[in-house]
C-alpha positions as CSV (number, residue, x, y, z in Angstrom):
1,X,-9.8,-6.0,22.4
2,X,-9.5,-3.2,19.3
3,X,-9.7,-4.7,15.8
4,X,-7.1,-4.4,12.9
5,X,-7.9,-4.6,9.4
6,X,-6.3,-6.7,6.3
7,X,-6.8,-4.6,2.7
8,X,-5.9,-5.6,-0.5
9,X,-6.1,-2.4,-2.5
10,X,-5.5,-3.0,-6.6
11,X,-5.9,-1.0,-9.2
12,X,-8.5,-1.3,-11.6
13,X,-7.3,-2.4,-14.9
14,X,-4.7,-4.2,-13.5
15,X,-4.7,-8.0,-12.7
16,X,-1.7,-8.8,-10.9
17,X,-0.9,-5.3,-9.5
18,X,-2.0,-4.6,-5.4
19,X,-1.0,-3.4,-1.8
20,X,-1.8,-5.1,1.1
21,X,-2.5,-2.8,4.1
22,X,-2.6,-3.5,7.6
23,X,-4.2,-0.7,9.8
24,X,-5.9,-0.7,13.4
25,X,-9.3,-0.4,13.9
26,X,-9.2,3.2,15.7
27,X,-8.0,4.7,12.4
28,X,-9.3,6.2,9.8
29,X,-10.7,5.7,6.2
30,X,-7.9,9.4,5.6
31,X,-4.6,7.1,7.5
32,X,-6.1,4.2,5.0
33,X,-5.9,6.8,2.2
34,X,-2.5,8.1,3.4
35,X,-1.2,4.3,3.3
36,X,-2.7,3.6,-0.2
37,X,-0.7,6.8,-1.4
38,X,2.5,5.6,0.0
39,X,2.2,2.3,-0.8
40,X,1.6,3.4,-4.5
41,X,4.7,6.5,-4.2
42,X,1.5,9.2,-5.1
43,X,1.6,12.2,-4.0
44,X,-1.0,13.5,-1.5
45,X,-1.8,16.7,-3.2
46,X,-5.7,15.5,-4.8
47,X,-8.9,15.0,-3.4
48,X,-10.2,11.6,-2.6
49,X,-13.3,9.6,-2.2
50,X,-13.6,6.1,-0.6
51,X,-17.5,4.5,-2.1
52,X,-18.7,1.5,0.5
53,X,-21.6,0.9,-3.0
54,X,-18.3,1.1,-5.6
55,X,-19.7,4.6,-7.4
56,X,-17.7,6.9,-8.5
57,X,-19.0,10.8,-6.6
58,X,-21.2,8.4,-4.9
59,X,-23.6,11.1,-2.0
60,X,-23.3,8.0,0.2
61,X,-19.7,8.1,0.3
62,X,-16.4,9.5,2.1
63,X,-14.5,12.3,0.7
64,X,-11.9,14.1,1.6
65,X,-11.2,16.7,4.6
66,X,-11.2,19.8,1.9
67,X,-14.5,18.8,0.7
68,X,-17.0,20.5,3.3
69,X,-20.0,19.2,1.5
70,X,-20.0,15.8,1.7
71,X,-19.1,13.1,5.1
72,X,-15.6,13.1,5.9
73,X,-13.0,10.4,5.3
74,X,-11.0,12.1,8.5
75,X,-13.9,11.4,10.8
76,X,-14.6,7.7,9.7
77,X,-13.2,5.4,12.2
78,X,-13.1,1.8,10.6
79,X,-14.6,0.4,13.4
80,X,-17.5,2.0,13.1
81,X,-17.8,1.7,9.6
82,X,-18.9,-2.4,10.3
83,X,-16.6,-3.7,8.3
84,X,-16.6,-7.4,7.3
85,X,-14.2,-10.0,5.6
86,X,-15.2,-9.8,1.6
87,X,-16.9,-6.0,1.8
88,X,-15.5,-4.0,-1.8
89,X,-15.2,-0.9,-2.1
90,X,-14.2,1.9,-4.3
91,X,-11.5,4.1,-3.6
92,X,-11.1,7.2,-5.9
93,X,-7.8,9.5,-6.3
94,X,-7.2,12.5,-7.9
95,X,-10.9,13.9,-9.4
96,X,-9.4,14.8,-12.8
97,X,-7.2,11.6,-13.4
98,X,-9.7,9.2,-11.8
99,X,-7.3,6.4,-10.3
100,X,-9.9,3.7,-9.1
101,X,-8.8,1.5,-6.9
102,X,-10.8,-1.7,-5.7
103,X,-10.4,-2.1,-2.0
104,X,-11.2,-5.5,-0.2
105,X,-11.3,-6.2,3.2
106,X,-9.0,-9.4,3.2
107,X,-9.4,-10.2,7.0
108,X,-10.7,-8.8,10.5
109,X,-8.6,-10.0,13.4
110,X,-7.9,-9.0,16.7
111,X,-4.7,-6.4,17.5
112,X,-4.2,-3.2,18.0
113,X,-6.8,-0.4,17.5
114,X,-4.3,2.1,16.9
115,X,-1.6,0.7,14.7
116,X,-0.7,2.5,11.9
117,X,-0.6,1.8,8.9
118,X,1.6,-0.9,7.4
119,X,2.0,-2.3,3.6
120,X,3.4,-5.0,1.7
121,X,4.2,-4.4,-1.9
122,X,3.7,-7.2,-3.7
123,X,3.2,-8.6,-7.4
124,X,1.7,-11.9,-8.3
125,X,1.6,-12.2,-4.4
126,X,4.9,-12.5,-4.1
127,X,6.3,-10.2,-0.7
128,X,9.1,-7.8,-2.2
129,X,12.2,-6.6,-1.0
130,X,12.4,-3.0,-1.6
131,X,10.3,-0.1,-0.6
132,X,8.5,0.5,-3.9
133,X,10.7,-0.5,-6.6
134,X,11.6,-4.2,-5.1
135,X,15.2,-2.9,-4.8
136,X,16.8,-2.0,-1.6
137,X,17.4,1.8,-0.9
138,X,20.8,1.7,-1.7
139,X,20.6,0.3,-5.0
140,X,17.6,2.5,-6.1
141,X,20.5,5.7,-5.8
142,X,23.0,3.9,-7.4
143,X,20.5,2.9,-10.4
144,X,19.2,6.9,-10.4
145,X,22.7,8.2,-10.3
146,X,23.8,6.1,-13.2
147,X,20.7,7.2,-15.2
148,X,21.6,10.6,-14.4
149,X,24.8,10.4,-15.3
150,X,23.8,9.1,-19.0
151,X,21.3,11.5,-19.5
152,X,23.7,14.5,-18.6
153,X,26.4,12.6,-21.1
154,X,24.2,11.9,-24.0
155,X,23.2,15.8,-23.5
156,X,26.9,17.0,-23.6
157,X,27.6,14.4,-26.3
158,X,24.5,16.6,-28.6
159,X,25.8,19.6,-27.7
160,X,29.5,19.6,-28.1
């Protein structure tokens, strides 16, 4: 039976701020970095490194698909990488911003190889209830639309 993995992927820096991703075994460390972007509303426009010794540039680590140089992220399969309950690593977004994220594999269990990737939000543990924000979809337009609304008002109200 395939493997599926349990990540709990937080920013460092921040204490009570993290993701926690569920992804099959037959996946890669890319679909990992494709879930940590979603999970975290970036964009995927940056190159990326995952380091399994928690160095930043690290030679023994896994970069992204555009970087020919170095072993590809797209061609690491998870399990083959030997992954284990407590292993740490350091994920690194965006080579002129430098988000580091600390990535910990939370649990190893038996599922699906193939599963894609699914995420929790969640702050202080807590599971939330919208997509990013912890407001349902619907509210998060209704919110956006009032702000815009005050924003072109406080404009009109400068200008007139």
């Amino acid at each position: 039976m395939a493997k599926e993995y349990v990540f709990r992927v937080k920013p460092q820096g921040r204490r009570n701020n993290y993701r926690v991703i569920r992804i099959g075994g037959g996946r890669t460390l890319d679909d990992l970095h494709m879930a940590i972007l979603d999970s975290y509303d970036f964009t995927a426009d940056h190159l990326y490194m995952f380091s399994p010794d928690r160095k930043a540039y690290d030679r023994n680590g896994y970069y992204s698909p555009f970087d020919e140089e170095m072993r590809s992220a797209a061609e690491a399969v998870l399990e083959k990488l030997d992954l284990k309950k407590g292993d740490r690593w350091l994920y690194l977004y965006d080579f002129g911003d430098e988000w580091r994220f600390d990535v910990t594999v939370e649990a190893v269990e038996e599922g699906r190889g193939n599963k894609k990737a699914s995420w929790c939000s969640t702050r202080t543990g807590r599971r939330k209830t919208g997509r990013r924000t912890g407001f349902p979809l619907k509210m998060r337009m209704v919110l956006a639309e009032k702000t815009l609304m005050r924003r072109t008002s406080a404009l009109l109200w400068k200008i007139g």
